[in-house]
Structure formats: C-alpha cells, structure tokens
RODO-2510 file (C-alpha; in nm, 4 decimals, decimal comma):
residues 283
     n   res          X          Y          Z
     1     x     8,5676    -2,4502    17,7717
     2     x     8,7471    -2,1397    17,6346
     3     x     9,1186    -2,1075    17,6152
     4     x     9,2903    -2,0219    17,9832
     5     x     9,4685    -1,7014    17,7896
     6     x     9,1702    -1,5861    17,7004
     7     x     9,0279    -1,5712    18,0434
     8     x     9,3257    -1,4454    18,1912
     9     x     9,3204    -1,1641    17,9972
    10     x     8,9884    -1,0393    18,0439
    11     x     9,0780    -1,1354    18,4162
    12     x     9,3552    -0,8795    18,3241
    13     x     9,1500    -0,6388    18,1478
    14     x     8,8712    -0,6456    18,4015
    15     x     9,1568    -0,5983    18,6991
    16     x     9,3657    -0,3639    18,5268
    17     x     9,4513    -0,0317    18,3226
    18     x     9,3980    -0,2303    18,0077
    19     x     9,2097    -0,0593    17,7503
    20     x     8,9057    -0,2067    17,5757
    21     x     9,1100    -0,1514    17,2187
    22     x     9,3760    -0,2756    17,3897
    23     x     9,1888    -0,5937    17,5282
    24     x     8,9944    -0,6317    17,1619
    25     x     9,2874    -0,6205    16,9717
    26     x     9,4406    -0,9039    17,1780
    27     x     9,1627    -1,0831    17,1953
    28     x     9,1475    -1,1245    16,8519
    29     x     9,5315    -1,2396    16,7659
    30     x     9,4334    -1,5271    17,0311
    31     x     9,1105    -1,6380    16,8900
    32     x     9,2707    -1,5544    16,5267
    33     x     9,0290    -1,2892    16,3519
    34     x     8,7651    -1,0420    16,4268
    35     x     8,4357    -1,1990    16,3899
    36     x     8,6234    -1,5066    16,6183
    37     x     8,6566    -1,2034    16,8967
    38     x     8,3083    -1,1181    16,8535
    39     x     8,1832    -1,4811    16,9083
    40     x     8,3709    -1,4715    17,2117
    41     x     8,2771    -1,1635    17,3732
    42     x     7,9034    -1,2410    17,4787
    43     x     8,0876    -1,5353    17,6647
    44     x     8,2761    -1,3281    17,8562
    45     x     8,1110    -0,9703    17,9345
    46     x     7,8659    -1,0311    18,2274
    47     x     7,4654    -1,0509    18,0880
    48     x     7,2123    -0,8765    18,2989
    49     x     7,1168    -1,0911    18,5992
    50     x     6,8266    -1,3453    18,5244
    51     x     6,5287    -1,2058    18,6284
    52     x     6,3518    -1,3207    18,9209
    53     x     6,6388    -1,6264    19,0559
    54     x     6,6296    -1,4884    19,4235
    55     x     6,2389    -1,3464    19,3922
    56     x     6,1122    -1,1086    19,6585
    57     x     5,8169    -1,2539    19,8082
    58     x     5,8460    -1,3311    20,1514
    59     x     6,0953    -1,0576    20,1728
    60     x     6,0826    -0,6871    20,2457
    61     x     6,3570    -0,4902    20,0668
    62     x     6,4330    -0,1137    20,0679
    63     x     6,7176     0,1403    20,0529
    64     x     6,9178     0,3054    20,2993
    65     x     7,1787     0,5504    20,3082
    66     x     7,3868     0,7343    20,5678
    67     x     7,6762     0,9902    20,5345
    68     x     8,0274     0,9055    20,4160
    69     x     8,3669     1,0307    20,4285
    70     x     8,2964     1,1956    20,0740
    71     x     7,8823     1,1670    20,0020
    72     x     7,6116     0,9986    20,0447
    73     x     7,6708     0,5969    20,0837
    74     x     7,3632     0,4080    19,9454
    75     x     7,3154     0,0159    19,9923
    76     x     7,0224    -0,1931    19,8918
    77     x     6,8622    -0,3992    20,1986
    78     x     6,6673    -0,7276    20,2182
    79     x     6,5337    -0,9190    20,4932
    80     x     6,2648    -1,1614    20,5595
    81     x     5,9008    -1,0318    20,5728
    82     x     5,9065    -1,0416    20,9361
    83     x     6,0132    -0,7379    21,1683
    84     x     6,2287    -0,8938    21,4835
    85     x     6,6318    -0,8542    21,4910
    86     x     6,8118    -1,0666    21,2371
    87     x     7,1582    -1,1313    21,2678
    88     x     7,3018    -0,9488    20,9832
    89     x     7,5920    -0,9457    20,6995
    90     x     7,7404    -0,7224    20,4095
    91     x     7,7383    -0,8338    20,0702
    92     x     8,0076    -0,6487    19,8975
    93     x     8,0157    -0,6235    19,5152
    94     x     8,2942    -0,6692    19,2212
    95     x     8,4727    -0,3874    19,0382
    96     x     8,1591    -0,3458    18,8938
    97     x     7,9365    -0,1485    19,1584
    98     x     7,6031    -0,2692    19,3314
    99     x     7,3914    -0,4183    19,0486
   100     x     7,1276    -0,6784    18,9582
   101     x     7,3552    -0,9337    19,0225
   102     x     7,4419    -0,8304    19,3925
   103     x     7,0928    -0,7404    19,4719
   104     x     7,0024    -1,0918    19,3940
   105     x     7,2665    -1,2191    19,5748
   106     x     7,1436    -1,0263    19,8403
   107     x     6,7900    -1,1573    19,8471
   108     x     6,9470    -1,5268    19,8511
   109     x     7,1063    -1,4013    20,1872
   110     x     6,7892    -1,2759    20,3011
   111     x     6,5788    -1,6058    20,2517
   112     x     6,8103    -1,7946    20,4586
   113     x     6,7375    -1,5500    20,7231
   114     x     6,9427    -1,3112    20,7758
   115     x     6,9351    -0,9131    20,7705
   116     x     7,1265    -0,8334    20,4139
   117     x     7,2641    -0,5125    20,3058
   118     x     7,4443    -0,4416    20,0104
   119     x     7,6139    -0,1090    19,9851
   120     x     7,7295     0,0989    19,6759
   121     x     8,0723     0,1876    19,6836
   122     x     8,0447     0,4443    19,4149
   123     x     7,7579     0,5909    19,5590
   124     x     7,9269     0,9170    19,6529
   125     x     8,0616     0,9576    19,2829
   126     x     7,6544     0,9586    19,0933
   127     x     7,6119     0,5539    19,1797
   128     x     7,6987     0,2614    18,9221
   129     x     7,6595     0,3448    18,5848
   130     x     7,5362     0,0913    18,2965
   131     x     7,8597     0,0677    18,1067
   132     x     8,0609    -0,1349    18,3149
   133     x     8,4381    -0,0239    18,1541
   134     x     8,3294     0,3560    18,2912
   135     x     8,2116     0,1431    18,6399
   136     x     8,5585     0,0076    18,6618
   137     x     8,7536     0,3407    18,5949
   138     x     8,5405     0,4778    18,8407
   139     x     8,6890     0,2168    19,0813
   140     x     9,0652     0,2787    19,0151
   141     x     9,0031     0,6338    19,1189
   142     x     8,8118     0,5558    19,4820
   143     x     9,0526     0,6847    19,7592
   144     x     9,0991     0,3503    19,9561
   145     x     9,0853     0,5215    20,3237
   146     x     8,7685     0,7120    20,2208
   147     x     8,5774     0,4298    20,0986
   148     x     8,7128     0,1847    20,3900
   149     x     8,5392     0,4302    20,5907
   150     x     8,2160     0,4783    20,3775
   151     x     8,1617     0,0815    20,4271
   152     x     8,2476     0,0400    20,8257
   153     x     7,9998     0,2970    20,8510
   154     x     7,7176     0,1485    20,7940
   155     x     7,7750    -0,0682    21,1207
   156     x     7,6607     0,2525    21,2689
   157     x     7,3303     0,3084    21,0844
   158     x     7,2476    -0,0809    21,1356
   159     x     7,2730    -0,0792    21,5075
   160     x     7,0223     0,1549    21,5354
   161     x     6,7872    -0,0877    21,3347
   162     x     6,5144    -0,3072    21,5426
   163     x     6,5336    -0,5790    21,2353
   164     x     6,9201    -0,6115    21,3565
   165     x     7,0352    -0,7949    21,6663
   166     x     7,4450    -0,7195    21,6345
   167     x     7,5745    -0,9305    21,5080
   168     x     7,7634    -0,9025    21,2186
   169     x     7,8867    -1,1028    20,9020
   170     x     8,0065    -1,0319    20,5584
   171     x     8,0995    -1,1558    20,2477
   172     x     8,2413    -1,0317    19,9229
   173     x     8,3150    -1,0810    19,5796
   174     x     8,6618    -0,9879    19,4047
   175     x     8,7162    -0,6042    19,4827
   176     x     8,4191    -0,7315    19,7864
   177     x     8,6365    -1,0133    19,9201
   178     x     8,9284    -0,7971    19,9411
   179     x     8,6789    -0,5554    20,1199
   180     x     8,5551    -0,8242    20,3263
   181     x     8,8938    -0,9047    20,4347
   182     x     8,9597    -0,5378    20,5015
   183     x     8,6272    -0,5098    20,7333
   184     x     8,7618    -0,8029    20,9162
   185     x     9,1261    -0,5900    21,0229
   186     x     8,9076    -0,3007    21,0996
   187     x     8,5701    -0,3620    21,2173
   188     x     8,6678    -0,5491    21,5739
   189     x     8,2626    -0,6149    21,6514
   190     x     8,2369    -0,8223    21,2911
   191     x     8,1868    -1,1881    21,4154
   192     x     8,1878    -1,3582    21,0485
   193     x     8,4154    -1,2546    20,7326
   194     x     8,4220    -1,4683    20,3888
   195     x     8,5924    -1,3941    20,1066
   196     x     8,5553    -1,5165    19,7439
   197     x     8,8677    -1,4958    19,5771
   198     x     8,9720    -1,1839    19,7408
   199     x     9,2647    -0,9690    19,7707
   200     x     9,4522    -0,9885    20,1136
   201     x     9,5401    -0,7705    20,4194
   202     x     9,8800    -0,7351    20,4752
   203     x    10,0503    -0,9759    20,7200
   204     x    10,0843    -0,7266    20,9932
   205     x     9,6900    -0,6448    21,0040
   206     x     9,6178    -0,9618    21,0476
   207     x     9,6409    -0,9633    21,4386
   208     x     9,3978    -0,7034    21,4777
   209     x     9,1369    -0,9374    21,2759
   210     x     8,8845    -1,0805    21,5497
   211     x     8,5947    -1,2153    21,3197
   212     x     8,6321    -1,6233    21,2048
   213     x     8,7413    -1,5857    20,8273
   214     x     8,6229    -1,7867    20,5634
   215     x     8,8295    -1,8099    20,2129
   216     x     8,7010    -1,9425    19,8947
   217     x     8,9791    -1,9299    19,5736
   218     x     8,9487    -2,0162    19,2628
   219     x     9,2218    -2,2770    19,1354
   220     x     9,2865    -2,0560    18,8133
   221     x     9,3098    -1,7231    18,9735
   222     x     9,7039    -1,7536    18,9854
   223     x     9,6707    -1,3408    19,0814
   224     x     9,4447    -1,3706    19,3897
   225     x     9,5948    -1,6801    19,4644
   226     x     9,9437    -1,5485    19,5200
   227     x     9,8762    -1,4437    19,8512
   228     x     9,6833    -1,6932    19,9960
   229     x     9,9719    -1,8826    20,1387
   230     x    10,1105    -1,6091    20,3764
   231     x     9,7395    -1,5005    20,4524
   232     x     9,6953    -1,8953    20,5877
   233     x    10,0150    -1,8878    20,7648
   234     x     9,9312    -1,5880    20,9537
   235     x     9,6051    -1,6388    21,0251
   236     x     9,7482    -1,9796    21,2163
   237     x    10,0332    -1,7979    21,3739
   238     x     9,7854    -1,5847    21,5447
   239     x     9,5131    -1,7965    21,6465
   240     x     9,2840    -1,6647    21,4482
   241     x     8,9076    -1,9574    21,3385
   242     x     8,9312    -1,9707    20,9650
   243     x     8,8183    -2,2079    20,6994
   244     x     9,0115    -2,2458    20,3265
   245     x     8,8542    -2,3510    20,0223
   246     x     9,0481    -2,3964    19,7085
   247     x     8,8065    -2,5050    19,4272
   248     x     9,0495    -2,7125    19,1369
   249     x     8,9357    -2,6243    18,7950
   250     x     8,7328    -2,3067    18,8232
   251     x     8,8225    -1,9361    18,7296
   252     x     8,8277    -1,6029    18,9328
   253     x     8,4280    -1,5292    18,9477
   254     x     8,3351    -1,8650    18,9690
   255     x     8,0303    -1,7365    19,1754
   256     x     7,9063    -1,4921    18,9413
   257     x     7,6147    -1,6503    18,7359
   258     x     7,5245    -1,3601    18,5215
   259     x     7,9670    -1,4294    18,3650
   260     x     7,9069    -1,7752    18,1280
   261     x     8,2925    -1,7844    18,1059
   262     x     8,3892    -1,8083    18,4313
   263     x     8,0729    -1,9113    18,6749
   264     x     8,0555    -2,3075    18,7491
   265     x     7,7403    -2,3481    18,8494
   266     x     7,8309    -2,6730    19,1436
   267     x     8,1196    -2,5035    19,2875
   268     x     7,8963    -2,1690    19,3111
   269     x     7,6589    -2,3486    19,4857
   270     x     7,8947    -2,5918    19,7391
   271     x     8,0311    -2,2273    19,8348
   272     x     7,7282    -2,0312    19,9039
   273     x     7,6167    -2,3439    20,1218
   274     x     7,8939    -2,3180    20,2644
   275     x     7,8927    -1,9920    20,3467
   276     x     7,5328    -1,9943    20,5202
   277     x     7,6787    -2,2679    20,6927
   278     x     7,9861    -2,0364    20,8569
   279     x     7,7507    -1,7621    20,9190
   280     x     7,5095    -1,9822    21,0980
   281     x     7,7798    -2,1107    21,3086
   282     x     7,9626    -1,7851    21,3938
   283     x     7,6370    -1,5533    21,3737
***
C-alpha cells in the first residue's frame, strides 16, 4: 500500500489549483528522489480503461445531444438490445470528463437493465481532451449554474424517448456525486440519487430533495468526508429515505478501476451491488 501522504496529495493535486511541478516536486521529497517519484506515478495517474470489462453485446449504445445553457451537451447512451421503456439513470463522471472509464461504467448500468446515459460536462467547451491536467482546468472554469442546467436538461430530451418509462435515477463519481447530490435538490421528478464520495448540498437545499439518496464514502477521504455528518443529520430532520455507507480502509475513488492507487476492487464491487440494489427498489 502506498504512503497515506502520498495519496492525499494527489487527492489534493487532482482536487485543487496545485500545479503538476508543484505536485512532482512534492512528490518526490516524500518518496525521497526522482526516479522514486517516477516509480510512483504510473500507480497513481489513472491507465486507460481495460478494454472490453463491460462489453457491448446485448446492448445498443449511441450518442445524444440536446442544447445547453452555453453549447451543445453531448452524453453517451446504453441500454439493453431491446426497444421498450427502461427505467433510467445518469452516470455522472469525475473531474476528468466523460471517458472510457464512464462509458464502461455505463454499459455495466445498462446490463442490469436499465436506460444509461452518461453526459459530458465539458461538452460545450470542445469535449474532454486526452491530457487529463488540461481536463481538470477545464473544470475549475465551468460556471456552476450553467452546467447545473446543461445536466437537468437532459430530463427533457429523455422523456421524449420510447426506451424511457420516467423514471429517473442517478449516480456519480467525485465532481459526479456532488452532481448527483445537486440533481437530487433540483430535479423534484428524480426518484433515485447515489453518491460516491461526493461533495454536499448545503443544509438548507436539502428540503427541497424528494429522490431516496444513497451515500457511499470512502474512510480516507477526510475532505469529502467533512460534510457527511450535517448532510445525515439533515436528511433525518426532514424525512427524507436515505442509505449511508462508510467503507473503513479505502481512499477517495475507491470505485475507479482504471486508478491502481486508490480502487479496492471488493468494496467497488459491494457498492455497485449495492447501488443496483437502491435503484431497483426506488426505480
């Protein structure tokens, strides 16, 4: 297992203004020299997904896009071979953009059955680009309203669907589970929100939340995790179905199987049944 500082710093430098130089040069008075860093780095930067782990057959999968606040919005769709109405969910990326990773994640979602559709968030500014430290600039200079927006309105384009039945779930990732969250205070029709290791809405959003919640943390991820006590406490004080998960051991991205640092391969999995599980229940 590597060192806890030197996952929380690329937990910083993947989460904050921290410059790769920056990030490289501290890397390497942890690890104690240079080629040490190098070793490390592999470990840590997120490899391409593995080709093929959610496959497509049995599945049709397309593209979709429909007008947002500032461009086109783009999302990549999956569902099972069959045309009838599916019930149907959001999968919401990282800081990272819709990629491989997501897609796959996607297709997982549609072989349990369900109408999947991942959109881009950074599809108005060109779509995700390959170098992931230009992908996360690109995210700390999104206008929150505008992109809140972009992603509640797919709900419109997806009604309109014969493969979707209306009911709606979502789920998201990091920068996603805060998202997910987010669609939960402002999308009142959303029956099923779950969040892995997400950011939180502020306490007085939470009332307008109607969808069951599901939360999955990470025990490591001492920056998400710092509001997940008045999250819980509000979402009892107003009544509101939710289920809490906190996994002992495990870092922020615990989920992500393309990151060898971070994902744990049994707690990925208890999670994702358990959220099929939620959805099947609420959806």
């Amino acid at each position: 297992m590597l060192d806890p500082r030197i996952i929380a710093l690329y937990d910083e430098y993947t989460h904050k203004p921290l410059t790769r130089k920056e990030f490289l040069q501290r890397l390497t008075w942890i690890v104690g020299s240079t080629a040490a860093a190098m070793s490390v780095l592999p470990l840590l930067e997120s490899a391409p997904a593995p080709p093929a782990r959610a496959g497509s057959d049995g599945l049709f999968t397309d593209y979709i896009t429909w007008p947002g606040a500032n461009g086109e919005m783009k999302a990549y769709l999956a569902r099972p071979d069959v045309e009838k109405p599916y019930p149907t969910v959001l999968v919401i990326h990282e800081n990272r953009g819709l990629n491989a990773h997501i897609e796959d994640v996607t297709r997982r979602a549609a072989q349990a059955g369900f109408l999947a559709v991942a959109p881009n968030a950074l599809a108005p500014a060109g779509g995700t680009p390959a170098d992931t430290d230009e992908a996360r600039k690109m995210f700390s200079q999104l206008n929150a309203e505008e992109t809140l927006k972009n992603f509640v309105g797919v709900f419109d384009v997806l009604r309109t669907r014969a493969d979707c039945n209306g009911r709606f779930g979502c789920v998201g990732f990091c920068w996603g589970g805060a998202m997910a969250n987010n669609l939960a205070v402002h999308v009142p029709e959303l029956r099923a929100a779950v969040a892995f290791y997400g950011r939180q809405p502020a306490a007085d959003e939470v009332p307008k939340i109607k969808a069951a919640v599901q939360l999955h943390y990470a025990g490591l991820d001492e920056r998400v995790n710092t509001g997940m006590t008045a999250y819980e406490e509000a979402l009892k004080t107003h009544g509101i179905a939710y289920e809490q998960y906190l996994y002992e051991g495990v870092n922020h991205a615990f989920h992500n199987d393309t990151s060898a640092a971070r994902y744990d391969e049994a707690v990925a999995k208890l999670a994702w049944e358990r959220t099929l599980a939620f959805w099947g229940k609420f959806l």
